[in-house]
N, C-alpha and C positions, 0 to 999 in steps of 0.2 A: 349330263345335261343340266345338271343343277347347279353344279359348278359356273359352266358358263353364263346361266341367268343371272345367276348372284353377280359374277365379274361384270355385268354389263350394268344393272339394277344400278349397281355402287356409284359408280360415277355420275350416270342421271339424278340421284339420291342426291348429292353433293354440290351437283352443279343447281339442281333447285331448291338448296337449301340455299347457296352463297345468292342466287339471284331474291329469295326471299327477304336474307337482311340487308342485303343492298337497298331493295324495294322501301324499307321500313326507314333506315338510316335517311335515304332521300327524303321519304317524308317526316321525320321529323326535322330534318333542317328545311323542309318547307313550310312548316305552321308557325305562323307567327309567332314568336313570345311578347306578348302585353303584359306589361307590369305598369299597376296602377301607382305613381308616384306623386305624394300631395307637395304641393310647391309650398314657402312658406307662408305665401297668402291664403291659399286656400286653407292651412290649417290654423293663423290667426284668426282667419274669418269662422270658424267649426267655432275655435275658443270664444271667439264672443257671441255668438248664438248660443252658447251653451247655459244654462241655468241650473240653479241651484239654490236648494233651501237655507232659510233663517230662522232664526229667533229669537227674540230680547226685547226688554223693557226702556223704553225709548228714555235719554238721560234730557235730550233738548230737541226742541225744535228750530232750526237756526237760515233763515231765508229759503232754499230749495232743496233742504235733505235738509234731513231725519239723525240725530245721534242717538246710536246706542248704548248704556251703559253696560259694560265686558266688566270681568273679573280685573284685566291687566289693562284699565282704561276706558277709550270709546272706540269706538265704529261710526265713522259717518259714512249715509248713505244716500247715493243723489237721488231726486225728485223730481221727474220731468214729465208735462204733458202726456207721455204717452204712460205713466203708472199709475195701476189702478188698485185704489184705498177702498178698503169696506171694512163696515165695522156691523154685523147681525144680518148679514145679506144686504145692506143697503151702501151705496155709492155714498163716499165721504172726500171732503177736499182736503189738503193739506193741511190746514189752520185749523181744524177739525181732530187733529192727532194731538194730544195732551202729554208733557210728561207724567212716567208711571202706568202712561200704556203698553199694552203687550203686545206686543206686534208676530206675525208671523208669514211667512211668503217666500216667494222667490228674486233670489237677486240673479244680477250675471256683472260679468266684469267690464269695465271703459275702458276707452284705447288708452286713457294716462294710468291707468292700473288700479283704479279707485270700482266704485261697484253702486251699479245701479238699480233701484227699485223695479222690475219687473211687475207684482203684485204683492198684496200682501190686506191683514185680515188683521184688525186691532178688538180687545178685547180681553178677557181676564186672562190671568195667567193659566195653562193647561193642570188641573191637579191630579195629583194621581191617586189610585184608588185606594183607599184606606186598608193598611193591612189587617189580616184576619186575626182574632183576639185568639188565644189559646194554642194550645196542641191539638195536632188531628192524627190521625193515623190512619194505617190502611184498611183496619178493622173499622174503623169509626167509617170513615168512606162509602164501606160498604155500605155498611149498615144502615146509612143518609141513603142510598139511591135505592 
């Protein structure tokens, strides 16, 4: 009798396992695949929203943008209505930026490939902290805290 149960079992077994990946196979070719694909407008348009920082010591000021003095040269950078200059927390205009200032801020890039003033913050150059005179060690360390 056991024989015959198994013989029968098997087949049932079988055929509802083939109708299971049938089932499965149909539905994945029924779910859509979405792939999100950026056109090349939408990712020049990503690049020029994008920003990024600066800094340097301005070499001139020259009608609507700002040069900076670089190691290999200048940097010029545009200046339009919509960037905003501060120098100690306070709103400053263009004509108001001196050479020998120190500038700091965000730019982002123009459609001609040039870069324009987002914001930025004039004022001395950032210094760094004076290093510490002597030898320390781990003993010594200790012995401080």
């Amino acid at each position: 009798m056991n024989h015959i149960q198994h013989s029968m079992l098997r087949p049932f077994a079988l055929a509802t396992l083939a109708l299971a990946l049938a089932g499965s196979a149909i539905a994945a070719d029924a779910t859509p695949q979405v792939v999100a694909v950026k056109s090349t407008e939408t990712r020049k348009a990503s690049v020029r929203r994008a920003t990024y920082p600066f800094r340097g010591e301005v070499a001139a000021v020259e009608g609507k943008s700002i040069v900076l003095a670089k190691k290999s040269g200048t940097r010029p950078i545009e200046v339009s209505g919509e960037s905003l200059l501060e120098r100690d927390g306070a709103v400053i205009r263009l004509e108001d930026v001196k050479p020998g200032d120190y500038l700091r801020g965000m730019l982002q890039k123009t459609d001609d490939g040039g870069e324009a003033l987002v914001r930025a913050s004039a004022g001395g150059k950032y210094d760094k902290p004076a290093p510490r005179t002597g030898k320390t060690t781990a003993k010594m360390d200790k012995a401080e805290r």
